[in-house]
Structure formats: structure tokens, C-alpha cells
C-alpha positions in Angstrom: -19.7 -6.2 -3.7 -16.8 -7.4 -6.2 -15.3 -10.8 -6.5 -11.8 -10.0 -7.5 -9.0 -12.5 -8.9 -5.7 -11.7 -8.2 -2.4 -13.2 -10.5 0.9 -11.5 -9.3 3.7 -13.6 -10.6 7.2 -12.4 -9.9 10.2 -13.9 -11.3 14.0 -13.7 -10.7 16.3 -14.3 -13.3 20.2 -15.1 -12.9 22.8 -15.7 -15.6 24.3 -18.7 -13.6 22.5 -21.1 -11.1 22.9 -18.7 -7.7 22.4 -20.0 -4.0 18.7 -19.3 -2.9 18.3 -18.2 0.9 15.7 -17.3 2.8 12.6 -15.2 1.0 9.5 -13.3 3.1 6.5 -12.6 0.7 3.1 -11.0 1.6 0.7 -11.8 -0.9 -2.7 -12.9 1.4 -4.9 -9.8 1.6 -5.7 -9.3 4.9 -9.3 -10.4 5.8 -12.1 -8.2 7.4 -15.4 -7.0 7.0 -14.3 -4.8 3.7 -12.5 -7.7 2.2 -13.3 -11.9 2.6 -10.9 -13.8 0.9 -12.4 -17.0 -0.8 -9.4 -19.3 -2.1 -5.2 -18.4 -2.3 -2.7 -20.9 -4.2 0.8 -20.1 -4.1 2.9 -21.9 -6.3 7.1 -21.4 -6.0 9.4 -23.0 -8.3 12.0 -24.4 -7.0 9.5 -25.9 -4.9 11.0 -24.8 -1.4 12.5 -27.2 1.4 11.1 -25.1 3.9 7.6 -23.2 4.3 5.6 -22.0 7.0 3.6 -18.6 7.7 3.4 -16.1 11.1 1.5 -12.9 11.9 3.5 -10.1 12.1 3.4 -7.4 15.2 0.7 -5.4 12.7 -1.7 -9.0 12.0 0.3 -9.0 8.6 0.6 -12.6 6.8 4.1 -13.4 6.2 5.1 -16.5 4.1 8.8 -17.4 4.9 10.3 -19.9 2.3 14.1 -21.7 2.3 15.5 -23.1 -0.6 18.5 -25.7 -0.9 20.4 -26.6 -4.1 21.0 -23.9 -7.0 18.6 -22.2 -9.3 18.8 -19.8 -12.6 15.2 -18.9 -12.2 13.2 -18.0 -9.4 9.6 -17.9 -9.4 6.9 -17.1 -7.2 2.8 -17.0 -8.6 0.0 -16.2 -6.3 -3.4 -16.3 -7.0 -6.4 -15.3 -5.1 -10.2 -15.2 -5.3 -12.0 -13.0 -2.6 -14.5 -10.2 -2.2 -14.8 -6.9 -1.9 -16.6 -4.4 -0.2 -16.3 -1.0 -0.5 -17.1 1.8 2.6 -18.2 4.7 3.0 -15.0 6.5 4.2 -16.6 9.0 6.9 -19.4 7.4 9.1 -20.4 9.1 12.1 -17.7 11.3 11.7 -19.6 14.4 13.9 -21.2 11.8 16.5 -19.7 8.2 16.4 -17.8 8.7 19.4 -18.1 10.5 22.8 -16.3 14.0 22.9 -15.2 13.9 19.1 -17.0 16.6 17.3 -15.0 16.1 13.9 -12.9 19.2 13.8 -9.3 20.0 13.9 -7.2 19.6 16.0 -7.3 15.6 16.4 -7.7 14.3 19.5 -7.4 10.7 20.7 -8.7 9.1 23.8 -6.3 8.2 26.3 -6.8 4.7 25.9 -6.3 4.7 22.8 -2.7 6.3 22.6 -0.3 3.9 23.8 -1.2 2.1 20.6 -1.1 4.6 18.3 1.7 7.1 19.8 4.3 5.7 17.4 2.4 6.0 14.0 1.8 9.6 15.2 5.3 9.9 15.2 7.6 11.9 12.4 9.6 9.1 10.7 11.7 11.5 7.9 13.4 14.8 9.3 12.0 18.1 8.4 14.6 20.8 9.3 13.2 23.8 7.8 9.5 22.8 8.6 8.6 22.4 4.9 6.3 19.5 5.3 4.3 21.0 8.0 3.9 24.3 6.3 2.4 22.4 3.6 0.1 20.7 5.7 -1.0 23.5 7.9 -2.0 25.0 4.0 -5.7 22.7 4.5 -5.8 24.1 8.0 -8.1 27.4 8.4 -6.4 30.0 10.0 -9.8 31.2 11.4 -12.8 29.1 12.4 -13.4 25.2 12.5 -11.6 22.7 10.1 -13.8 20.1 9.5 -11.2 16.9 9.6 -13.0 15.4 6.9 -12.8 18.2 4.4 -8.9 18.2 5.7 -8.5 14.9 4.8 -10.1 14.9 1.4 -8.8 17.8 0.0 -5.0 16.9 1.1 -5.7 13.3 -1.0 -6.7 15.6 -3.5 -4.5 18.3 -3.4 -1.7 15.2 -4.0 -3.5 13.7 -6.5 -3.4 17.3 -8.9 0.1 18.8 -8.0 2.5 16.0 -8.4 3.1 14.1 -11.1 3.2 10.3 -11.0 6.2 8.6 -11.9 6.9 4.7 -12.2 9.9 3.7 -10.1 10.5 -0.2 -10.4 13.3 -0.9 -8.0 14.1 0.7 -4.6 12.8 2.2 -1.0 10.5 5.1 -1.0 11.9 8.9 -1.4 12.0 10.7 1.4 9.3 12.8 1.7 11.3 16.4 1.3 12.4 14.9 -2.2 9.0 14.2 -2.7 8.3 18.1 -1.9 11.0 19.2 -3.9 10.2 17.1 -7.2 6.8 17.6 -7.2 6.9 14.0 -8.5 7.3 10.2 -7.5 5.8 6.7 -7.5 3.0 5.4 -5.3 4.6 4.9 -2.6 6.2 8.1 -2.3 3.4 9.6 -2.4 2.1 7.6 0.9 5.2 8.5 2.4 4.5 11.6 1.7 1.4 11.9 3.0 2.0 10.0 6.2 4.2 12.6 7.1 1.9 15.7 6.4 -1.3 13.7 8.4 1.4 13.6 11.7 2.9 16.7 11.9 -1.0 17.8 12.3 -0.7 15.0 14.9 -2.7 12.2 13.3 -2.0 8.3 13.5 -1.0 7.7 9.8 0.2 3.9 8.5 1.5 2.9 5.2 -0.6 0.0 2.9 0.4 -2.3 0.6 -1.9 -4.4 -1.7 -3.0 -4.3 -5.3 -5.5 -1.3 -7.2 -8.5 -3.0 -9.3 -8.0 -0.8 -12.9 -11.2 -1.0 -15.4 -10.4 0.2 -18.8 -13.8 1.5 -20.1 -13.4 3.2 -23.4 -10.9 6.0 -23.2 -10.9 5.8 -19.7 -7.3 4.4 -19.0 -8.0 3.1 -15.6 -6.4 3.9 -11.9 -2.8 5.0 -11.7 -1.1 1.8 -10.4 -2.9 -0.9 -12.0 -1.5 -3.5 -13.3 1.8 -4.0 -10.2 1.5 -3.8 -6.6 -0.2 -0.2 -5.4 0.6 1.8 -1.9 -1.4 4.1 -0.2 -2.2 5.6 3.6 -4.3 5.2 6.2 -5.7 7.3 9.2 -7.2 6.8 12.5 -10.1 8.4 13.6 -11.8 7.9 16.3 -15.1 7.8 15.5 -14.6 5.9 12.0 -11.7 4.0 13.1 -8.8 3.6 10.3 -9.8 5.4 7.3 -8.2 4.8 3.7 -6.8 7.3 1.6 -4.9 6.7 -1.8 -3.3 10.3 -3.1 -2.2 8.1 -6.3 -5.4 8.2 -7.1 -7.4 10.5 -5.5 -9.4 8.3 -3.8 -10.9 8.8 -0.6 -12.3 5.4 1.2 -11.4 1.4 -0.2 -12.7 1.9 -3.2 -10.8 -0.5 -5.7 -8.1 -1.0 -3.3 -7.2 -4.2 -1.9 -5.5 -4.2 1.2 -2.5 -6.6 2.0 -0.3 -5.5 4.8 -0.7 -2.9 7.0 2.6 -1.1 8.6 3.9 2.1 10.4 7.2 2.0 7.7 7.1 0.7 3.9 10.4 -1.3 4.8 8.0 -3.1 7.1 5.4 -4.2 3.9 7.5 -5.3 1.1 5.6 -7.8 -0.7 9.2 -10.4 -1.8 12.2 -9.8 -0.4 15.1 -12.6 -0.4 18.6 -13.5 -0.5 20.8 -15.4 -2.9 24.8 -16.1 -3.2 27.1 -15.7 -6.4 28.8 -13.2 -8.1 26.7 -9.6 -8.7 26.8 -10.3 -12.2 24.5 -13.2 -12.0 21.7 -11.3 -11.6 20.1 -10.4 -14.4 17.3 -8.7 -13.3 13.1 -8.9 -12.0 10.0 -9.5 -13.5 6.5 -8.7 -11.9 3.3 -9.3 -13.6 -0.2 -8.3 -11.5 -3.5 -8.5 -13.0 -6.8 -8.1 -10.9 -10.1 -8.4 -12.7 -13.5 -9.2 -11.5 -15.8 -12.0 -12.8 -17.1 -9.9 -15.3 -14.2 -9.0 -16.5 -13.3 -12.8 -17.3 -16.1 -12.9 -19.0 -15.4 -9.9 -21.9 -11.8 -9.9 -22.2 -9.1 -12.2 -21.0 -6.7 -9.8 -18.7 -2.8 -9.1 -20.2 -0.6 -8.8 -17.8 1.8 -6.1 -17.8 5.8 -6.9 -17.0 6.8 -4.4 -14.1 7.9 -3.5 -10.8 7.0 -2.2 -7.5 5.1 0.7 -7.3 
């Protein structure tokens, strides 16, 4: 177990004071019994005329904010104290759950589909069937595919052929770009993946949260620390939803902290808002994210790094 401390700050900056409307953040890390969160503040200058929080349809916590007046700056900083426990990504894989004997193809109980038919379903088209031939590449043409040597080698397989590349601004890549570059930013990647795990007819969803980086020595830490991280997860049935970040090659929570949940990445965006002026007010957006553990505070004060979304 890890106490973490979270600081993501994000700032908007216009040239002229602009209109503020109405902004939707997800900064709370969802709690459960990987992740107990132990104290949040949110601070928000200009203080808002308007705050409250709901549950989205995936358990997600969503702050909704209003402003009135005019601003030049827009700032929102979050900070969080909680714990973490990593998992074992596999347990009882071969016996935790009647009928399920581990292997490919995936099968889901009937009760079970109805809420999971649509994250089993293809969100990006695939014309020429390129992201299920790569897929089927970790299926055995002869003899049993164990799921979880399927599922570890795809993260894997991700992790060593395409090459990571920091986008600040924008939606995700579709995943055929993602093919076709061989390259792309976390949440391409997840993307990505999603789409392989369900055209071998698994229930994939897409995560948002932050990556805890040490920086040991030469070691230069995870891919994705220091701004928000993305990265997949998969439901099994006799492990339940499994976490897997391509990023990083990581298979289970390990270092990840989980913060919403969705079948889309338009559906997780951690700030998203509106304002009113002329385009060339805005100058532009700063995000600093910093996650350290308490004996990390100890050694070395953390420095955040200015940048975007993963």
C-alpha cells in the first residue's frame, strides 16, 4: 500500500477578460477496494457562483461549475491524499467462475450481457479488417489461447512497436491512424486497444486518471507521468474488470490511479468548459500534475511539469 498526493492545476489564459460558462471537471479518483481516497480540496479562481457534483451513468464524479462576470485567468487546482493498492491482475482466472475455463474465445454469462453488450461493441470503422487481423496475430491458430497470455502479450506487444508521442490538445486518433503511424499519445493507444480486445469480442472501457512516475537514478520513470495518463480495461468474468496500460506495459493497477471509467474518451475528459469573446482572446492552457508518495515528500520536493492532456 501507497499514500499518493495528487496536485493537478490547470490554468486558462485569455488576452482580454472572456465570458466564463459552464465547466465539467473529473478530478475525484473513484473509490474502491484498490483505491481509498483520504482528503480532496478543490480550489477554482474565480471562485464560481454555482457548484454542485452528480454521478455519471458509469459511477463517474462530475463537478459542474458556473461562473458570472468576466475573467483573464482561469484556474482550477485539485489536490488529493488517498491510498493505493495494487492487484494482482489475474486471480482465479482458470476457476473463479462456473463454466469459464480461461481460454479463448471469451464468453460472458447471460446475465451479464445486457450490461456489457455495448462496450463489446466496435466504436471506429474497420473497412479492410486491419485491426482485427492484428488482433487475431495473439490468437493461436491451433490449440487453446490462454486469455491471459492474450491479454498480456497484446499490452506488450503495444508497449514495444509504437512509439509514444506527446499530443497536448485534442480527441484521440482513430485507431487505423494509430495502425498506420505506428505512433500516438496515451490515449491513442487505449483507443487503440479497446478496439483490438472487441473485435475478439471482449467488453473493453477506456480510463482516465493520473500514472505515479519514480525517478530512481537513470531510471526516467513511467511514460505519462507528470499530466493526466489513459489506459484500458477488460471484463472477465472470473476476475471481473482487469486493467491494462499499453503506455506502459503494464498489466494490473500498478501505479495507476483510476478517475473515471467510460465506454468513449469523449465521455472522460478531465476539464472541459465554455467561454465567450473573440478567438483571439485565448491564449492558450496550462496543466501541471504531480503525484508523489509520502516518501517522496520527504527526499525531494516534486517539480511540476507544464503540459497537456495525454
Amino acid at each position: 500500500m501507497a499514500i499518493l498526493t495528487i496536485h493537478h492545476v490547470t490554468r486558462y489564459r485569455y488576452r482580454n477578460p472572456v465570458a466564463l460558462g459552464e465547466h465539467r471537471m473529473m478530478f475525484r479518483p473513484r473509490e474502491s477496494h484498490d483505491q481509498r481516497l483520504l482528503s480532496a480540496e478543490l480550489t477554482i479562481s474565480p471562485h464560481p457562483a454555482r457548484q454542485r457534483y452528480i454521478h455519471d451513468v458509469f459511477g463517474n464524479s462530475v463537478g459542474i461549475v458556473g461562473f458570472t462576470g468576466r475573467a483573464s485567468e482561469l484556474v482550477f487546482d485539485s489536490r488529493v491524499r488517498m491510498e493505493h493498492h495494487p492487484l494482482p491482475a489475474f486471480s482465479d482466472i482458470e476457476g473463479g467462475a462456473k463454466g469459464y475455463a480461461g481460454v479463448m474465445p471469451v464468453a460472458y454469462p447471460d446475465e451479464d450481457l445486457p450490461d456489457l453488450i455495448r462496450s463489446m461493441e466496435r466504436q471506429h470503422p474497420d473497412p479492410g479488417g486491419l485491426i482485427g487481423a492484428w488482433a487475431k496475430r495473439f490468437v493461436k491458430s491451433a490449440g487453446r489461447t490462454q486469455i491471459q497470455t492474450l491479454l498480456s502479450d497484446m499490452t506488450q506487444a503495444i508497449y514495444a512497436e509504437f512509439r509514444y508521442s506527446r499530443r497536448l490538445e485534442g480527441g484521440a486518433q482513430t485507431p487505423l491512424e494509430t495502425l498506420e503511424t505506428g505512433a500516438g499519445a496515451c490515449r491513442d493507444f487505449a483507443v487503440f486497444m479497446m478496439e483490438a480486445l472487441r473485435s475478439l469480442g471482449f467488453a473493453a472501457r477506456f480510463i482516465s486518471g493520473y500514472i505515479y512516475s519514480p525517478q530512481r537514478g537513470a531510471d526516467r520513470g513511467r511514460i505519462g507521468g507528470g499530466h493526466t495518463h489513459a489506459w484500458v480495461r477488460v471484463y472477465l468474468p472470473a476476475c471481473g474488470w482487469v486493467e491494462l496500460d499499453p503506455t506502459n506495459g503494464i498489466v494490473g493497477n500498478t501505479d495507476l490511479i483510476r478517475v473515471a471509467v467510460s465506454r468513449d474518451p469523449r465521455q472522460a475528459t478531465p476539464l472541459h468548459g465554455t467561454w465567450a469573446g473573440l478567438p483571439s482572446d485565448y491564449l492558450g492552457m496550462d496543466v501541471e500534475v504531480s503525484v508523489t508518495t509520502e516518501s517522496d515528500a520527504l527526499t525531494q520536493p516534486p517539480t511540476p511539469r507544464v503540459v497537456g492532456l495525454a
